[in-house]
N, C-alpha and C positions, 0 to 999 in steps of 0.2 A: 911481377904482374899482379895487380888487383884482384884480389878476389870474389866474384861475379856475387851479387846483393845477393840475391834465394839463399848460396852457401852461405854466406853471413847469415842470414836471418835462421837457418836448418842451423848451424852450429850454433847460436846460440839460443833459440830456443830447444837446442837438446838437454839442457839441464834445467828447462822449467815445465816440461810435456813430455807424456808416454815419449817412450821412443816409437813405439809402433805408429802414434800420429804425425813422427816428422818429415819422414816420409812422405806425407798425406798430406802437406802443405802447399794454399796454392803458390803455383809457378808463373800464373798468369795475374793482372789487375788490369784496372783502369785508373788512370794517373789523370785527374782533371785539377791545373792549378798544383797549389799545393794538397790537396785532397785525394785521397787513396779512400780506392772501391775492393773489396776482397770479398770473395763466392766463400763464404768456409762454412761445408758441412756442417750440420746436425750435431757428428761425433765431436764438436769442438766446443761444445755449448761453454762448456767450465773451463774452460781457455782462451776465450775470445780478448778478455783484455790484455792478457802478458802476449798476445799473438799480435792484437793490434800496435801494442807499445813498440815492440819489435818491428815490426816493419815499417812504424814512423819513423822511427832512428835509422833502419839502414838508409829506407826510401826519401827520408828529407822532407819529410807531410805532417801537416800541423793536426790532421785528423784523419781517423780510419774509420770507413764506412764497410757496413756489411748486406750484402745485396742479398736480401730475404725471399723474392719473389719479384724478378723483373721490373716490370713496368705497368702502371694499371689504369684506366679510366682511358678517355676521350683523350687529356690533354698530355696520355703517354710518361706518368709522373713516377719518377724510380721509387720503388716500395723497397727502403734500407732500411737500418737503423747503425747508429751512433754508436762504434763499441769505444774507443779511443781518443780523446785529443779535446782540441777546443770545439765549443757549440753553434760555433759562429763556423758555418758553412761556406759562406761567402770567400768567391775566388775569382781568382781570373787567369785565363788557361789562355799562354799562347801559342799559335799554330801556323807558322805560315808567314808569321810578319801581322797576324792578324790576333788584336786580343778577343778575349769574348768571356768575359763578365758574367756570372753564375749562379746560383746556390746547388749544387749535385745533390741535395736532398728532395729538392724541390720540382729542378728544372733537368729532362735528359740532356746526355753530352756522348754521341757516341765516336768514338774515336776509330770504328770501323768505317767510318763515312769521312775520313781524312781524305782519299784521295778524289771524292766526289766534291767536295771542299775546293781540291786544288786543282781541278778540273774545268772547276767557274768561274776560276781567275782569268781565263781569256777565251772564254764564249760571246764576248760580247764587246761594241765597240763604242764611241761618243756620240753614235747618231741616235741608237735607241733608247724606247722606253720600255720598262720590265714593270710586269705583274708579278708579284711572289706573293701564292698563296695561302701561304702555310709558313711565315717566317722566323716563328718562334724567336730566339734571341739574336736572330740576325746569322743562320748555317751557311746562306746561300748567299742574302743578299752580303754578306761585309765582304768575303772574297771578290764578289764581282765591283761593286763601290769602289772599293782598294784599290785593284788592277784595272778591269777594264773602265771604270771612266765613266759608264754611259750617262746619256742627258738625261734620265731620273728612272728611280726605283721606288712604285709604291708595295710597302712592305706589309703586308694585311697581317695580322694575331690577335684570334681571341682567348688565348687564355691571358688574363689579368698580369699573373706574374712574370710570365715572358715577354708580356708586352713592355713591362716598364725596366728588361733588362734590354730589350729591343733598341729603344730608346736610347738608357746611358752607352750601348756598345756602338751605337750611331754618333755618340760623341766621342766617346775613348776612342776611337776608327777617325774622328774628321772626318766625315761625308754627311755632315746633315745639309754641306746645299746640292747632294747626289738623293738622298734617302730619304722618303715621308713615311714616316709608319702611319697607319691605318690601324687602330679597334675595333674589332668586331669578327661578327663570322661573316666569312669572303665571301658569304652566298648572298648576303645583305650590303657588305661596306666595300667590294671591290670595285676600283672601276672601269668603266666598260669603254669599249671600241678605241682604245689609246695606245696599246701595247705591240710592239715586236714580237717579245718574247714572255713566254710565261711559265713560273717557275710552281711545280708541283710538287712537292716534297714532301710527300704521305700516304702511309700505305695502306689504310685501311679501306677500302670499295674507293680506291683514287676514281674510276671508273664516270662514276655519280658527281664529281664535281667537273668532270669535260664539258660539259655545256655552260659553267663560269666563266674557265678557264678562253674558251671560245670566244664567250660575250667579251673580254678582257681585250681581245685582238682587235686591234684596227681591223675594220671590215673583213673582218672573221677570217685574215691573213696572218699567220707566223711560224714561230717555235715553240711549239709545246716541250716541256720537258719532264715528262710524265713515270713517278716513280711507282716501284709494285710490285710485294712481296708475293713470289710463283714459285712453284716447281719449276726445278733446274730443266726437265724434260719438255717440260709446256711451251719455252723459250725460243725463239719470240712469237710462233703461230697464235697459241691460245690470247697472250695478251693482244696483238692486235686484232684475231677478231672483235675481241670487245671491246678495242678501240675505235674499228672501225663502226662497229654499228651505233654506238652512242654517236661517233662526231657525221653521223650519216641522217643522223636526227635532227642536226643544228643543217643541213641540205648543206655540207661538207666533207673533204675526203682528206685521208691524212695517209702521209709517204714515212715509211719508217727511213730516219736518217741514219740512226746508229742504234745499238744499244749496249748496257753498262753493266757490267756484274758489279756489286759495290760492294757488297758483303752476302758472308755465308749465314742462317739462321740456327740450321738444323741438317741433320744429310740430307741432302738433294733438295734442300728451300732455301732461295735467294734473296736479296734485296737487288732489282734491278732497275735501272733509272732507263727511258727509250727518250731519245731525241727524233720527236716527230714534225714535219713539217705541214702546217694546217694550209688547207685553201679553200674557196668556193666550189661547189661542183659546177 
């Protein structure tokens, strides 16, 4: 039997690190592409590169990144740095049957939203039209392109760099006569009264963009699919009040269809996605 990568990488960095730090190795990554992401403590400052070299040989990755402090800014950009391998970041990670085209330096890639991914591969069928308004390199919309088929997806992103991976992963996928990406911010460049269904995929006051997402809808009729990081306890009462009162403002009323746990944050904070169904009052 094989023996499991961590033990490989623990037995051989036991002759080039304290023993007391092999222990302390992480157990966990994130594996985008060829490209490995590692949390390593503080205590590993002076070991970071014989740590990286090591886990690119067990793990098969042309470069190891070190996750310094999450994620930062508006367009959610991973704060790493480079400890190991080549400079050239660029990758393409596939998932699903779906590629999706990258830089992990640059551009997030969470692999905790795998199954929300695979989730929107048949939400959807050939009659409709999809808003995504927050499409970044294409999370939402390529699964659904791929699978369901629908008669168009305009794909809105404004941040620059994701837009132009948006793009190539709408050709590497074949769906550019499914897929328009759209530039800009969705509050300016989306477009309005067309849409079935509307894809929200951000968690920051998502709350504040329901009245786009609204305008989006064919006569303010559809599927909102409304993402938003909550306390596990709040679930679902607090987020739909303030669902409802926002979409009470556009003079419509919204019916909780389901809702999604997708990932953990922190204890008792979520990433939860609500499939809501909009209509006029």
């Amino acid at each position: 039997m094989a023996e499991i990568p961590i033990n490989q990488i623990k037995k051989s960095l036991s002759k080039e690190i304290p023993m007391n730090l092999v222990n302390l190795l992480p157990e966990k990554w994130e594996k985008i592409g060829n490209i490995l992401t590692l949390n390593l403590p503080s205590i590993f400052k002076d070991y970071k590169k014989i740590i990286g070299k090591r886990y690119a040989e067990v793990l098969k990755c042309k470069t190891i990144l070190n996750d310094v402090g999450g994620i930062k800014g508006e367009f959610r950009v991973p704060n790493v740095e480079l400890i190991y391998g080549s400079r050239n970041t660029e990758t393409t990670h596939k998932e699903n049957g779906i590629r999706f085209k990258l830089d992990p330096q640059k551009i997030m890639f969470s692999s905790g939203n795998m199954n929300e991914r695979i989730r929107m591969t048949n939400i959807s069928n050939k009659k409709e039209t999809i808003v995504d308004l927050f499409a970044g390199i294409g999370y939402f919309t390529l699964p659904i392109a791929v699978y369901s088929k629908p008669k168009k997806i305009f794909a809105c992103e404004k941040n620059q760099i994701a837009f132009q991976y948006l793009n190539e992963n709408i050709i590497l996928n074949d769906v550019s006569s499914i897929v328009e990406p759209i530039e800009g911010d969705n509050r300016i460049v989306s477009p309005k009264n067309i849409a079935n269904r509307v894809i929200m995929g951000y968690l920051k006051e998502t709350e504040k963009f329901l009245p786009i997402a609204i305008d989006c809808l064919y006569n303010n009729t559809g599927i909102l699919h409304y993402h938003t990081k909550i306390s596990d306890k709040k679930v679902p009462n607090a987020p739909m009040k303030i669902i409802e009162n926002e979409v009470r403002k556009k003079g419509c009323k919204a019916e909780l269809l389901n809702y999604h746990h997708v990932k953990s944050y922190a204890p008792g904070v979520s990433h939860y996605v609500f499939d809501l169904k909009i209509g006029e009052v």
